[in-house]
C-alpha positions as CSV (number, residue, x, y, z in Angstrom):
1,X,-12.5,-18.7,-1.3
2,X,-10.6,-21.5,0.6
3,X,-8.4,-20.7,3.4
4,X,-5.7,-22.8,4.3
5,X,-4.6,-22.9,7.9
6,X,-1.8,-23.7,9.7
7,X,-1.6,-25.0,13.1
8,X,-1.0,-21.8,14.9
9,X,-3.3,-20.1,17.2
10,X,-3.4,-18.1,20.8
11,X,-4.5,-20.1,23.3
12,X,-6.0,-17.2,25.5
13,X,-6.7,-13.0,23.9
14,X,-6.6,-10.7,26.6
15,X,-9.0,-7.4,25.8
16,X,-6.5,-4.7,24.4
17,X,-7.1,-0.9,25.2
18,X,-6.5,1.5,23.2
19,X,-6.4,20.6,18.7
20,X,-2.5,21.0,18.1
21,X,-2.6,25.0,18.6
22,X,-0.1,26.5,15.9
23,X,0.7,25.7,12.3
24,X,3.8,24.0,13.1
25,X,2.2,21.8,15.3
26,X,-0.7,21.2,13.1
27,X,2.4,20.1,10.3
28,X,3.9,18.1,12.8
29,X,0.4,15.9,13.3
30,X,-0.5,15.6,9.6
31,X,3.2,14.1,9.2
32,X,2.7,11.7,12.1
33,X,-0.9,10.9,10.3
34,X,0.4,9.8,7.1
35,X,3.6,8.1,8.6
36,X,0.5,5.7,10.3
37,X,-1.5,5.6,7.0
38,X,2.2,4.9,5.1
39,X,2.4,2.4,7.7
40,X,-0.9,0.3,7.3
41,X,-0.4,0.7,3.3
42,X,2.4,-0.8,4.2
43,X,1.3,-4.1,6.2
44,X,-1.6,-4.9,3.4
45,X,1.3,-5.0,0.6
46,X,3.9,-6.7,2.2
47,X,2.7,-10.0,2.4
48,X,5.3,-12.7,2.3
49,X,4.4,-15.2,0.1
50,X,5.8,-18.4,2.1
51,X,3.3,-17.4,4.3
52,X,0.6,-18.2,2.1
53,X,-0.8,-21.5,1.7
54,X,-3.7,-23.1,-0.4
55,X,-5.1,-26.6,-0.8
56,X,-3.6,-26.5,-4.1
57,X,-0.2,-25.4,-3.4
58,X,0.5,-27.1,0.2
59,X,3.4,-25.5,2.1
60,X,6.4,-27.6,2.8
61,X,6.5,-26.2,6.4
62,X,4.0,-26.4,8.9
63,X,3.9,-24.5,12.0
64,X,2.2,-25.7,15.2
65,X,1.1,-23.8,18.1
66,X,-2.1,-25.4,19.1
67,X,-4.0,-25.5,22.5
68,X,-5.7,-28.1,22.2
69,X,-6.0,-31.6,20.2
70,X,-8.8,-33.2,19.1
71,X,-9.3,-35.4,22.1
72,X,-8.8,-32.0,24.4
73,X,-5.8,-33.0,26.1
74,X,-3.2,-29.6,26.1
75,X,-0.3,-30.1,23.4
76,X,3.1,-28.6,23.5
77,X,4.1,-25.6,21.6
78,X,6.3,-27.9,18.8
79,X,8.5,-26.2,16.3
80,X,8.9,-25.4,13.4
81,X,9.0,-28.8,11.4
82,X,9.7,-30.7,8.1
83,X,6.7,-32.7,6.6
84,X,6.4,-34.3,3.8
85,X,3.8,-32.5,0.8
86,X,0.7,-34.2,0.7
87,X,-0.6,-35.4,-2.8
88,X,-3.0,-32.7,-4.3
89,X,-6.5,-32.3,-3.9
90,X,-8.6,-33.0,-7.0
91,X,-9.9,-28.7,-7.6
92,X,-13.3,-28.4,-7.0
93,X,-14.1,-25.2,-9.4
94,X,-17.6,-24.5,-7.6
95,X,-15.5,-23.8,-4.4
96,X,-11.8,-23.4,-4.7
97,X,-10.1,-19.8,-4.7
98,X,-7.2,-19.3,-7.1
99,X,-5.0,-20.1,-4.4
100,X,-1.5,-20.8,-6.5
101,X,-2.2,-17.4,-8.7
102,X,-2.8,-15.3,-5.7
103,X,0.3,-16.7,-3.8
104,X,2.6,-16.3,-6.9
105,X,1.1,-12.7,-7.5
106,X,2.4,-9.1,-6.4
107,X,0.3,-7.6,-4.0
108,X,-0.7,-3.9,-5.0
109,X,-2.8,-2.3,-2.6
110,X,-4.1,1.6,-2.8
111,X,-4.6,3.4,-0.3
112,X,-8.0,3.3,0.5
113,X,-7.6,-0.4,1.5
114,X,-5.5,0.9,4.6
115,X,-7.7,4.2,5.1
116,X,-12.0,3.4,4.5
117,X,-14.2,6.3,3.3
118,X,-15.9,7.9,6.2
119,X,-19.0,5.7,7.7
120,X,-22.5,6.9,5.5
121,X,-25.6,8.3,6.9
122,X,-27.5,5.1,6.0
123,X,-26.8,1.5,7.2
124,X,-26.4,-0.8,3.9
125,X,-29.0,-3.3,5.5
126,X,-32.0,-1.0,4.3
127,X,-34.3,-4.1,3.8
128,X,-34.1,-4.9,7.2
129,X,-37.0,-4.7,9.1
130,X,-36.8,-1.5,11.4
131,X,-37.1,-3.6,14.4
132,X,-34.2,-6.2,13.2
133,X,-31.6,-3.8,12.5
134,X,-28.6,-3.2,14.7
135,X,-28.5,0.7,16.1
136,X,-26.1,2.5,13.9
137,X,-23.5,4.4,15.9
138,X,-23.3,8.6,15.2
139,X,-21.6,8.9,11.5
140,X,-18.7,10.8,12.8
141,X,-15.3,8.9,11.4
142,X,-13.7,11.5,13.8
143,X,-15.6,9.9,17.3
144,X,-13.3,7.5,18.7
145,X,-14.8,4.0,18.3
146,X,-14.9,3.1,22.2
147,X,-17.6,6.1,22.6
148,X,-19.5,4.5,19.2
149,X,-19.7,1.6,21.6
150,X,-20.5,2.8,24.9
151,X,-23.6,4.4,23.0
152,X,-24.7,1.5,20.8
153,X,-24.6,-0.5,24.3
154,X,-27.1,2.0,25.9
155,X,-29.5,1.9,22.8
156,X,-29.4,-1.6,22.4
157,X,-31.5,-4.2,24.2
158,X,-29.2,-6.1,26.5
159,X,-31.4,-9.4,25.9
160,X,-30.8,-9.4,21.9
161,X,-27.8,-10.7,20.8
162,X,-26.6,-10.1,17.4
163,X,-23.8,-12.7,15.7
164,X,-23.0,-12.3,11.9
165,X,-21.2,-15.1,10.4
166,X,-19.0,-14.5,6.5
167,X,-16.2,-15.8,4.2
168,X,-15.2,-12.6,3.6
169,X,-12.8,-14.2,0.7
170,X,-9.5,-12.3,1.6
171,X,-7.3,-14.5,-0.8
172,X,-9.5,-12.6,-4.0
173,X,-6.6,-9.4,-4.3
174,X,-9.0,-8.5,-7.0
175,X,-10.7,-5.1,-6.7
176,X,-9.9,-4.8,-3.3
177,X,-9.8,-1.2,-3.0
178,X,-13.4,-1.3,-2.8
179,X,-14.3,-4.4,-1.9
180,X,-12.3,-4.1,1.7
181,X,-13.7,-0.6,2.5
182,X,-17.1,-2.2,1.9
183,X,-16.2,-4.6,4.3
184,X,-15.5,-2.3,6.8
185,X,-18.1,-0.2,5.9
186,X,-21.1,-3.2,6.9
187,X,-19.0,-4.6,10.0
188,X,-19.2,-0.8,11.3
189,X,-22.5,-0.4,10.1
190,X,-23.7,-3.4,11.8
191,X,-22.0,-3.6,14.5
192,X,-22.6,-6.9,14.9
193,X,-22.2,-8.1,19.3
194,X,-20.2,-11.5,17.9
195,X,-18.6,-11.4,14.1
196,X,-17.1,-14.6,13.0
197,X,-14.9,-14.7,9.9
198,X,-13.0,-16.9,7.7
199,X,-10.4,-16.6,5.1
200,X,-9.0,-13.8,6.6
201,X,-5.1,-13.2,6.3
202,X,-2.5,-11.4,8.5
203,X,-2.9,-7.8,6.4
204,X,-6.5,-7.8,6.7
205,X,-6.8,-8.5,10.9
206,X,-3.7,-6.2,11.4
207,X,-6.0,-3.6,9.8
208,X,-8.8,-4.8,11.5
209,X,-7.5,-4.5,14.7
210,X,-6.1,-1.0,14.1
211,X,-9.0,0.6,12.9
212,X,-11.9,-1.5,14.7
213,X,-10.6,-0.7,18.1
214,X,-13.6,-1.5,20.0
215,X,-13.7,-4.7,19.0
216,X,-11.0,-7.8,20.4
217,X,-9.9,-10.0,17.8
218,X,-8.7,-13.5,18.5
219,X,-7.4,-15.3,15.6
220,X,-7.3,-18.9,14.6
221,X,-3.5,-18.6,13.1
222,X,-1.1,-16.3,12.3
223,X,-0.2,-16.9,9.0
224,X,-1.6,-18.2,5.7
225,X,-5.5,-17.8,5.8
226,X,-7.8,-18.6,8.8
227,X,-10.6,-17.8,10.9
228,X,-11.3,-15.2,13.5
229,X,-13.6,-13.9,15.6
230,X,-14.9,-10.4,16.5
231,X,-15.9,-9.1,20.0
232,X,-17.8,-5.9,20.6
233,X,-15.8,-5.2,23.4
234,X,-18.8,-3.1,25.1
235,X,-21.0,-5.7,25.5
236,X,-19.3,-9.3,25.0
237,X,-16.2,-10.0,27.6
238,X,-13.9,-13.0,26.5
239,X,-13.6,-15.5,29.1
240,X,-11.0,-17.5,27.3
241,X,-10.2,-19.0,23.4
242,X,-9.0,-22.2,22.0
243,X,-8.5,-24.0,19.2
244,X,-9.0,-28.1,18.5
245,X,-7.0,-29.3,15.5
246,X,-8.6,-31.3,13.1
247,X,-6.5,-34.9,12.9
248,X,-7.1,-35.7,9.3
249,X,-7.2,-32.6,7.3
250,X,-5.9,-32.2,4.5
251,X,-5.8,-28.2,4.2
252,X,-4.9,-27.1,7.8
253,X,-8.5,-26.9,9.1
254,X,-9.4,-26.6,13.0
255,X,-12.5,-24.8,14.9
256,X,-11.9,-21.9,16.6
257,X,-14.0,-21.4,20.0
258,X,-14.8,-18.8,22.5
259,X,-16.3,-18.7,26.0
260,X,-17.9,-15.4,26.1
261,X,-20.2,-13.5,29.0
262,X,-22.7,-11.3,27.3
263,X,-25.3,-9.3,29.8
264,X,-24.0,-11.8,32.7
265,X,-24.7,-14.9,30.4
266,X,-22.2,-17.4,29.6
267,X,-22.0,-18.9,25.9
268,X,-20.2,-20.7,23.9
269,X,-19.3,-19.2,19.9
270,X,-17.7,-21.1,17.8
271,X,-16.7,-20.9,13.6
272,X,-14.7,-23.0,11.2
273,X,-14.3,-23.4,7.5
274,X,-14.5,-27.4,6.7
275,X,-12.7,-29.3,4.4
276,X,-13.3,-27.9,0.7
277,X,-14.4,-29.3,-2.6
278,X,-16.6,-32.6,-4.0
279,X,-13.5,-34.9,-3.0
280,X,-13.2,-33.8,1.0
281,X,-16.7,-34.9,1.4
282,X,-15.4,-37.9,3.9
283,X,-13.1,-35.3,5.4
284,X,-15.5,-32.6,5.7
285,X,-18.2,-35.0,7.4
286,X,-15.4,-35.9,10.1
287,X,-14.9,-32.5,10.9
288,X,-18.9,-32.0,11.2
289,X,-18.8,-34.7,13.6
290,X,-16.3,-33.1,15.9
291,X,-17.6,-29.7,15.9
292,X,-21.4,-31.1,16.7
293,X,-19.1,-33.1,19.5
294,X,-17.8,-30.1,21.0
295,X,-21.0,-28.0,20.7
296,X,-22.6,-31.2,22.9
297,X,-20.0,-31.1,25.2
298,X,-19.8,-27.6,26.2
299,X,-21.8,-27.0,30.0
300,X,-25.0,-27.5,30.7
301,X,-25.7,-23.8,31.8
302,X,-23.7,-22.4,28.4
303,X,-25.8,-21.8,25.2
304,X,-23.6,-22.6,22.3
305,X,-23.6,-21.0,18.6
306,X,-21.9,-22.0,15.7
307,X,-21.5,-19.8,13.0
308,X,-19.0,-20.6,9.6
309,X,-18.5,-21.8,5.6
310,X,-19.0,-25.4,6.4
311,X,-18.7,-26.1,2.3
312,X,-21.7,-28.6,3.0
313,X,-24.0,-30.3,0.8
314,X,-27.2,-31.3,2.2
315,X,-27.1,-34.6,1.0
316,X,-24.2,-35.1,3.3
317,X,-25.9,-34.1,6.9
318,X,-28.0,-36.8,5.5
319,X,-25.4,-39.4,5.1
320,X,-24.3,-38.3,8.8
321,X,-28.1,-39.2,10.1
322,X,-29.2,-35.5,10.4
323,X,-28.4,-33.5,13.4
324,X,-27.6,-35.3,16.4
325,X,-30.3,-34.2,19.2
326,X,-30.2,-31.4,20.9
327,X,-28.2,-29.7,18.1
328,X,-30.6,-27.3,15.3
329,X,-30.0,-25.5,11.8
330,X,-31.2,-22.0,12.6
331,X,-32.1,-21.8,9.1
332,X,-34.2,-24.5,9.7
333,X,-35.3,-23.5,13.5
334,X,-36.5,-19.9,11.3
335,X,-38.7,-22.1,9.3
336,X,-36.6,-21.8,6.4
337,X,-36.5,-18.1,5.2
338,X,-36.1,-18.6,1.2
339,X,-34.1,-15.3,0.8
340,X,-31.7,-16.9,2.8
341,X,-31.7,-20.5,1.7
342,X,-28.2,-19.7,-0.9
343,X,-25.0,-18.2,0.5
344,X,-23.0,-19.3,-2.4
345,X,-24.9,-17.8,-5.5
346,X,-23.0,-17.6,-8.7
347,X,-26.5,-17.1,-10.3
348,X,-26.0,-13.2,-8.5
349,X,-22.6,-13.2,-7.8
350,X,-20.4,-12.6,-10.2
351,X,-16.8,-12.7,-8.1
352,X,-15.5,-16.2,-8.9
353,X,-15.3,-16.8,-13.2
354,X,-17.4,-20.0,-13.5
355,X,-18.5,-21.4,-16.7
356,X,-21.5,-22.7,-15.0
357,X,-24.5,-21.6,-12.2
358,X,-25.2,-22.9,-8.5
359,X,-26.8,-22.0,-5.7
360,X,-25.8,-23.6,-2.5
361,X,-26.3,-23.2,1.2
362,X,-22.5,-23.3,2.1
363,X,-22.6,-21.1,5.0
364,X,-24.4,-22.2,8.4
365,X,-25.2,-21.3,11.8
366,X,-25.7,-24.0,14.4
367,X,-26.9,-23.7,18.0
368,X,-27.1,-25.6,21.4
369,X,-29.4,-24.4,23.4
370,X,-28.5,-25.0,27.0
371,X,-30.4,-26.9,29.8
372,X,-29.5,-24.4,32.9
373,X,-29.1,-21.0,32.8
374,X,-30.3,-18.0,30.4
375,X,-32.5,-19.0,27.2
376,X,-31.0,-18.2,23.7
377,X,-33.9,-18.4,20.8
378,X,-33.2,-17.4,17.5
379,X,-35.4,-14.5,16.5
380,X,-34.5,-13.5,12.7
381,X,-31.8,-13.9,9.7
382,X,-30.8,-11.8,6.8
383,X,-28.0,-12.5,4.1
384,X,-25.3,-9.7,4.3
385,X,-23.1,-8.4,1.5
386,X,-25.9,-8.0,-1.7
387,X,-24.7,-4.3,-2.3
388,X,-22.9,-4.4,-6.2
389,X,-19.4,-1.8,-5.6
390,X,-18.8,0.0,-8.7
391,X,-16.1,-2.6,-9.7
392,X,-19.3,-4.4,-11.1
393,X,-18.6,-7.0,-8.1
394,X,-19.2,-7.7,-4.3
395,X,-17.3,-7.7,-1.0
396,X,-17.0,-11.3,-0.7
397,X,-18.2,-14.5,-3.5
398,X,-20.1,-15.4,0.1
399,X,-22.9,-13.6,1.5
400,X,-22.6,-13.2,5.2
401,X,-25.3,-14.4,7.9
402,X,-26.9,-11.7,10.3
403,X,-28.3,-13.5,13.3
404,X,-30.4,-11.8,16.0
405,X,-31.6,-14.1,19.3
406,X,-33.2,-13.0,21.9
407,X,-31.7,-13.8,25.7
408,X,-33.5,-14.2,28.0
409,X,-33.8,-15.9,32.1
């Protein structure tokens, strides 16, 4: 469930673009087809293991690439460089991924992980509310995905903004040729304006970005496991990314943030996955405090969401003095919708073996609204990712977080 990041991130993403007559040419495509599929198989099970790093098995080598410090000054790309091995964290079993198993382990991917089944009639968010759910683009695997786009754009209101938030757990190799299709299956289903993501890993975005080719991805790091963000490229333009390191972490943690222009708006999106386990508490609150410090700081005339695992317990927003003003819970703002209160259930998920039950609200979305300029209110929520595969399991040990505000003048 943990990801461990390294320093390294791109300071700016630019948007990226992207019937043979005759049996011989018809051989010659089919070839070229599964050379790509080959290919794609390929990037999933290669995965060095140096690059690979958990709280529980720190890396030796760190590399850092990052724009921006915690006190926003511009840093220097530095090189790689020796560091001494931190002392281990105490494992916290209610939150901690396998993380020295999965880095020791061969990774044996079929080929379904590179290649989804073909999108379904039927969206998977059935209990929905009609008037909540996202328009479904034509199921045709064969239409290219900018033309899905260009149609969802027309049928959707440009004043609703959807932004789905989810661990989607890519350090679990377990049952992952049905749990990553799955994944593919809701994010196209959805098709969510903003997606923010932790624990993902170099495999999984490389696919992502092959196959989800309307969207931009920018990326927190490039190696181990980290956050990213998804940009429906149709109706959110990317203005520029950065990332702010956290000082003090001991796991490689920073917060990823966007400046985005949806419908002629400006915003601010921003996700991060906080310090892990019972003994970061102290850690995790001082990243709180920076995030909520950047979220006040962004322009007056910007709207700012935060979306990400933030491993919190409530008991320690307490201990920080609640919210600082200005800043709301939109699980709180929706007058606290109790289908959507646990986002770590072991009581209905079964992925992680626990010998014991908990329900916690790990996973949160923050927002700023701004003083000046267009209006962002939260309308609705729903909890993503409740569909049991076959395997007996789900896509992720986290549910994800489907957020639709309204935006308005």
């Amino acid at each position: 469930m943990e990801e461990a990041l390294n320093s390294a991130t791109q300071s700016k993403v630019e948007p990226s673009d992207t019937r043979e007559n005759g049996a011989a040419q018809e051989t010659t495509v089919t070839k070229k087809k599964r050379g790509k599929r080959r290919e794609r198989t390929r990037k999933v099970k290669e995965i060095p293991v140096n690059q690979l790093s958990t709280s529980h098995d720190p890396s030796p080598r760190q590399r850092t690439q990052a724009t921006q410090t915690d006190n926003g000054q511009p840093e220097k790309t530095m090189a790689t460089a020796e560091t001494q091995t931190r002392s281990p964290l105490v494992q916290d079993k209610s939150t901690q991924t396998p993380g020295i198993r999965f880095a020791r382990e061969p990774l044996s991917t079929p080929q379904a992980l590179a290649t989804p089944a073909p999108l379904p009639t039927q969206s998977p968010l059935d209990q929905l509310p009609r008037d909540q759910v996202p328009p479904s683009p034509p199921a045709s695997p064969q239409g290219p995905q900018e033309k899905q786009s260009r149609r969802t754009s027309k049928r959707r209101d440009p004043n609703e903004l959807f932004v789905l938030t989810w661990n989607i757990d890519g350090l679990d190799r377990e049952d992952m040729d049905e749990r990553f299709p799955k994944l593919l299956h809701y994010l196209s289903r959805i098709r969510a304006d903003i997606v923010l993501l932790q624990e993902l890993i170099s495999p999984i975005a490389d696919v992502l970005e092959e196959i989800m080719t309307d969207y931009d991805l920018i990326r927190g790091n490039t190696s181990g496991y980290f956050t990213g963000i998804l940009l429906l490229k149709a109706r959110v333009k990317l203005l520029q990314s950065s990332v702010v390191n956290y000082p003090t972490t001991e796991m490689s943690r920073n917060l990823l943030m966007a400046q985005l222009s949806f419908s002629g708006h400006q915003l601010w999106v921003m996700t991060s996955h906080l310090e892990s386990g019972k003994a970061s508490s102290q850690e995790r609150m001082n990243q709180l405090r920076r995030v909520w410090k950047r979220m006040r700081e962004a322009p007056d005339d910007h709207a700012v969401i935060f979306g990400g695992d933030s491993n919190l317990r409530d008991r320690e927003v307490k201990w920080l003095g609640g919210l600082p003003e200005g800043i709301s819970d939109v699980w709180e703002l929706l007058e606290q919708p109790e289908d959507c209160r646990y986002t770590w259930d072991t009581v209905t998920n079964n992925n992680k073996d626990v010998d014991f039950k908990a329900q916690l609200r790990f996973d949160r979305v923050y927002m700023r609204p701004g003083k000046e300029g267009a209006k962002v209110t939260p309308v609705s929520m729903k909890l993503v990712g409740q569909d049991r595969l076959k395997c007996g399991r789900f896509t992720s040990d986290h549910w994800g977080i489907l957020c639709k505000f309204s935006v308005d003048l």
